[in-house]
Short mmCIF file of the C-alpha atoms (twelve columns), coordinates in Angstrom:
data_MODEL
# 
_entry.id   MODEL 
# 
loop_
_atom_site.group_PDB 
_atom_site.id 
_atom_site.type_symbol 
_atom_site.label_atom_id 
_atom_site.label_alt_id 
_atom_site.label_comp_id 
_atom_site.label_asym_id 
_atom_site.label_seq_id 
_atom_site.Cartn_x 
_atom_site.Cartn_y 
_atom_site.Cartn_z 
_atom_site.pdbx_PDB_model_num 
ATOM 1   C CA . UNK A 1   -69.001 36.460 33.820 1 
ATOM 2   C CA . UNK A 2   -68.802 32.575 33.238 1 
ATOM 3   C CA . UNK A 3   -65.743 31.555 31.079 1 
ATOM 4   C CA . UNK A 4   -66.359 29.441 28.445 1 
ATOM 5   C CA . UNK A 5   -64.043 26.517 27.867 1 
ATOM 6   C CA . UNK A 6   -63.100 24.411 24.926 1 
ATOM 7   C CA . UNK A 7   -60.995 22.038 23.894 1 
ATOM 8   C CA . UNK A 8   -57.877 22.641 21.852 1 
ATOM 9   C CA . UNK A 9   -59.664 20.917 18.870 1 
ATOM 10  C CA . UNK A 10  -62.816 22.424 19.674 1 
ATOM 11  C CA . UNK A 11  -61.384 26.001 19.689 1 
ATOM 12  C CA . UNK A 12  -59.608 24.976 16.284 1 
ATOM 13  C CA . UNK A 13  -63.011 24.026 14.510 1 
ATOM 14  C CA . UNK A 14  -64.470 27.329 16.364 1 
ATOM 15  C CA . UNK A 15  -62.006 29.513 15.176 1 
ATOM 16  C CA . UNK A 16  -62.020 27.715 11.195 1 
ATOM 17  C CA . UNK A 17  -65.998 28.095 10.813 1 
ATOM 18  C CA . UNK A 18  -65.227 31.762 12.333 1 
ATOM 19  C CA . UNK A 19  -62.691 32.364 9.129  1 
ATOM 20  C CA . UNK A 20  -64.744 30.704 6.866  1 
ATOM 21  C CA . UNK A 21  -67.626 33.029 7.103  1 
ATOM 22  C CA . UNK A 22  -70.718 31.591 5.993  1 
ATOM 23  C CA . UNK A 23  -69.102 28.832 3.374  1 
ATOM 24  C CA . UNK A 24  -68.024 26.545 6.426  1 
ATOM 25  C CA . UNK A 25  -69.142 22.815 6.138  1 
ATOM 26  C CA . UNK A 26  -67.797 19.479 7.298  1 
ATOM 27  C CA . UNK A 27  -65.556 18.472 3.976  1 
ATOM 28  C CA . UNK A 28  -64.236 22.411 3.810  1 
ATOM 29  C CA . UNK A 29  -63.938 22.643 7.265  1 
ATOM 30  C CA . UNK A 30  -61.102 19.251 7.245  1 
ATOM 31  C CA . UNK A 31  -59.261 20.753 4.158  1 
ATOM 32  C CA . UNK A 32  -58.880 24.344 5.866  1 
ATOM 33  C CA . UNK A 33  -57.529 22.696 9.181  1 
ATOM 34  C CA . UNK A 34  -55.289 20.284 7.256  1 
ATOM 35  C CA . UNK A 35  -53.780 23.333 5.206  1 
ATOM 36  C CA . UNK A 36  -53.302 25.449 8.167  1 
ATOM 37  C CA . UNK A 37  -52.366 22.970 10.681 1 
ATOM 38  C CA . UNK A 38  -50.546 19.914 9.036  1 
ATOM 39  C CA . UNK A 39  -52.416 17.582 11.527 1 
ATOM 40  C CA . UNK A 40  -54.316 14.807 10.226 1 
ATOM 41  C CA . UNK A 41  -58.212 15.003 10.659 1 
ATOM 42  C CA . UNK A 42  -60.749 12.998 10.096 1 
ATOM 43  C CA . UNK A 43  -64.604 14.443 8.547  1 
ATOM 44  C CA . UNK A 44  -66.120 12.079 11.369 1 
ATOM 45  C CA . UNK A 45  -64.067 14.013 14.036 1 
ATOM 46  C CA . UNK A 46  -64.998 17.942 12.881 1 
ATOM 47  C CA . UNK A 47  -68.791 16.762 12.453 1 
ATOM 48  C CA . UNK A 48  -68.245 15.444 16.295 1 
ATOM 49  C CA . UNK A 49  -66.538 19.060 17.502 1 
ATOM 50  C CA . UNK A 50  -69.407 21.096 15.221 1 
ATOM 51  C CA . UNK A 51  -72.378 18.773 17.019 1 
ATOM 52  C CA . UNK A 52  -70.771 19.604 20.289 1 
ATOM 53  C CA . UNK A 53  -70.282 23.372 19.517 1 
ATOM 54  C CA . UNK A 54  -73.888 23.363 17.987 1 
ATOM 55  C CA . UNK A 55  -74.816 22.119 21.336 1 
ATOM 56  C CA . UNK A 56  -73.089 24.309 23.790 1 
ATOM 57  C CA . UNK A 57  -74.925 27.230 21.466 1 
ATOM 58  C CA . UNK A 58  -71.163 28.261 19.896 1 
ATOM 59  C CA . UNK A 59  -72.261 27.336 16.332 1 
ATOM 60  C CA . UNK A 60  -75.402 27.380 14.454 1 
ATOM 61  C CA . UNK A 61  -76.471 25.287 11.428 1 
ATOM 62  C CA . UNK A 62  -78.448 25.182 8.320  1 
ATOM 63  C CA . UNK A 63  -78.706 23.206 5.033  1 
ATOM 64  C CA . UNK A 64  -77.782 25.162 1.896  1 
ATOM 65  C CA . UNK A 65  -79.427 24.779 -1.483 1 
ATOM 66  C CA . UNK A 66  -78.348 21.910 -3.335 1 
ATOM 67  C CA . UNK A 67  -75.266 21.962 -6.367 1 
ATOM 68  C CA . UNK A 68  -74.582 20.130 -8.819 1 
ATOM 69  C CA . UNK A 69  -70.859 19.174 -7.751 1 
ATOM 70  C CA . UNK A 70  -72.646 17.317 -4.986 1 
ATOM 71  C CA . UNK A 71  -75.073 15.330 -7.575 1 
ATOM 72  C CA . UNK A 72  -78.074 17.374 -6.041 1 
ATOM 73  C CA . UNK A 73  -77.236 17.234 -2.111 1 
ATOM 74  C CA . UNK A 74  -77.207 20.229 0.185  1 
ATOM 75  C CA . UNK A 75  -74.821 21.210 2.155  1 
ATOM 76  C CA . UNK A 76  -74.841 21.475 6.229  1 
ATOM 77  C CA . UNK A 77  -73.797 24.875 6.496  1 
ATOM 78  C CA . UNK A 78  -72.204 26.499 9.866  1 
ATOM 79  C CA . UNK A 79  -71.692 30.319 11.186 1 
ATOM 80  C CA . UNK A 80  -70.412 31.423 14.723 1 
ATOM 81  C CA . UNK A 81  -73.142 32.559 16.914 1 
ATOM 82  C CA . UNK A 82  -72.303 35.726 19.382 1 
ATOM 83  C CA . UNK A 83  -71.680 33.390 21.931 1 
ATOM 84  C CA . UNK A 84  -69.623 31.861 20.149 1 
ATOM 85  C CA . UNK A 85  -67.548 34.516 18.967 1 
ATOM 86  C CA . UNK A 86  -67.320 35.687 22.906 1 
ATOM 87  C CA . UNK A 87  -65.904 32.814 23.973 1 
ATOM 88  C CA . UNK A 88  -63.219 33.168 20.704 1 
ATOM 89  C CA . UNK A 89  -62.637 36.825 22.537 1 
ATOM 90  C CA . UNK A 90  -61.958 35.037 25.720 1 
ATOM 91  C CA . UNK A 91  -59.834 32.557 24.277 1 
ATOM 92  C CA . UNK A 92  -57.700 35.363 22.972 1 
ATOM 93  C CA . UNK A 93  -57.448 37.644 25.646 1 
ATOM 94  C CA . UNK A 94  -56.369 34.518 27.986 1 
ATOM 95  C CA . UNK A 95  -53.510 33.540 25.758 1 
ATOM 96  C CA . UNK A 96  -52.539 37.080 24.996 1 
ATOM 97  C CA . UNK A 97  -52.497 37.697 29.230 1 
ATOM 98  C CA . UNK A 98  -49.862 34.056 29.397 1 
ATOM 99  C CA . UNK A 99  -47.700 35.125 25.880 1 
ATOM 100 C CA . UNK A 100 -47.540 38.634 27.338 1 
ATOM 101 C CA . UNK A 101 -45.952 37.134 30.339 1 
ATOM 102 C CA . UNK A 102 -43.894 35.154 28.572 1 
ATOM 103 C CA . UNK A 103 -42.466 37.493 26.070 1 
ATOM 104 C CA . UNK A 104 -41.610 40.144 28.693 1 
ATOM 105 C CA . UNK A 105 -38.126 40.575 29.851 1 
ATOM 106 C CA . UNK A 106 -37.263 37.378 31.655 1 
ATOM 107 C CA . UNK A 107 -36.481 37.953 35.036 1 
ATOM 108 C CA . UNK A 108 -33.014 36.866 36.050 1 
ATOM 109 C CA . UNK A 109 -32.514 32.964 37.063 1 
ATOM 110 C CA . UNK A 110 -32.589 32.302 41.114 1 
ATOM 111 C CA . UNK A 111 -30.670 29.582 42.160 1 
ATOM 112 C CA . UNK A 112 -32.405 27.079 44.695 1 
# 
């Protein structure tokens, strides 16, 4: 099977829309990362990462109906496809496979 590969930022959009379930757009999409990352993002640089997932078939899109709180506007609204999710289950299982490794008992030190 082909691995899929993302970028660390990539996989962190990926994984937020994933979490979000249904409710994910660009604006909610910053705040969640923000609050569960600390790092400092940018609404131009998630709607780059979800135009490149959308692309590479990890994410679809559609508008939602518009609200009030946005004076009328919809929202772009994004869900995980299968694919995408697959590639999440990839993800995983390679970094469970390297922390396994790691957390293992550590074989003694050889000198050189």
């Amino acid at each position: 099977m082909k691995r899929s590969y993302l970028g660390e930022f990539e996989e962190i959009v990926l994984l937020t829309v994933a979490v979000m379930e249904g409710q994910a757009y660009g604006v909610a999409i910053t705040h969640e990362i923000i609050e569960q990352t600390g790092r400092a993002v940018r609404l131009n640089q998630i709607h780059a990462a979800l135009d490149r997932l959308e692309d590479k078939g990890m994410v679809k899109s559609e508008m939602g109906e518009p609200t009030a709180e946005r004076g009328g506007r919809r929202k772009r609204l994004f869900t995980v496809t299968a694919y995408g999710r697959r590639t999440l289950q990839e993800i995983q299982e390679v970094r469970v496979s390297f922390w396994d490794r790691l957390l293992s008992p550590l074989k003694p030190a050889t000198s050189l």
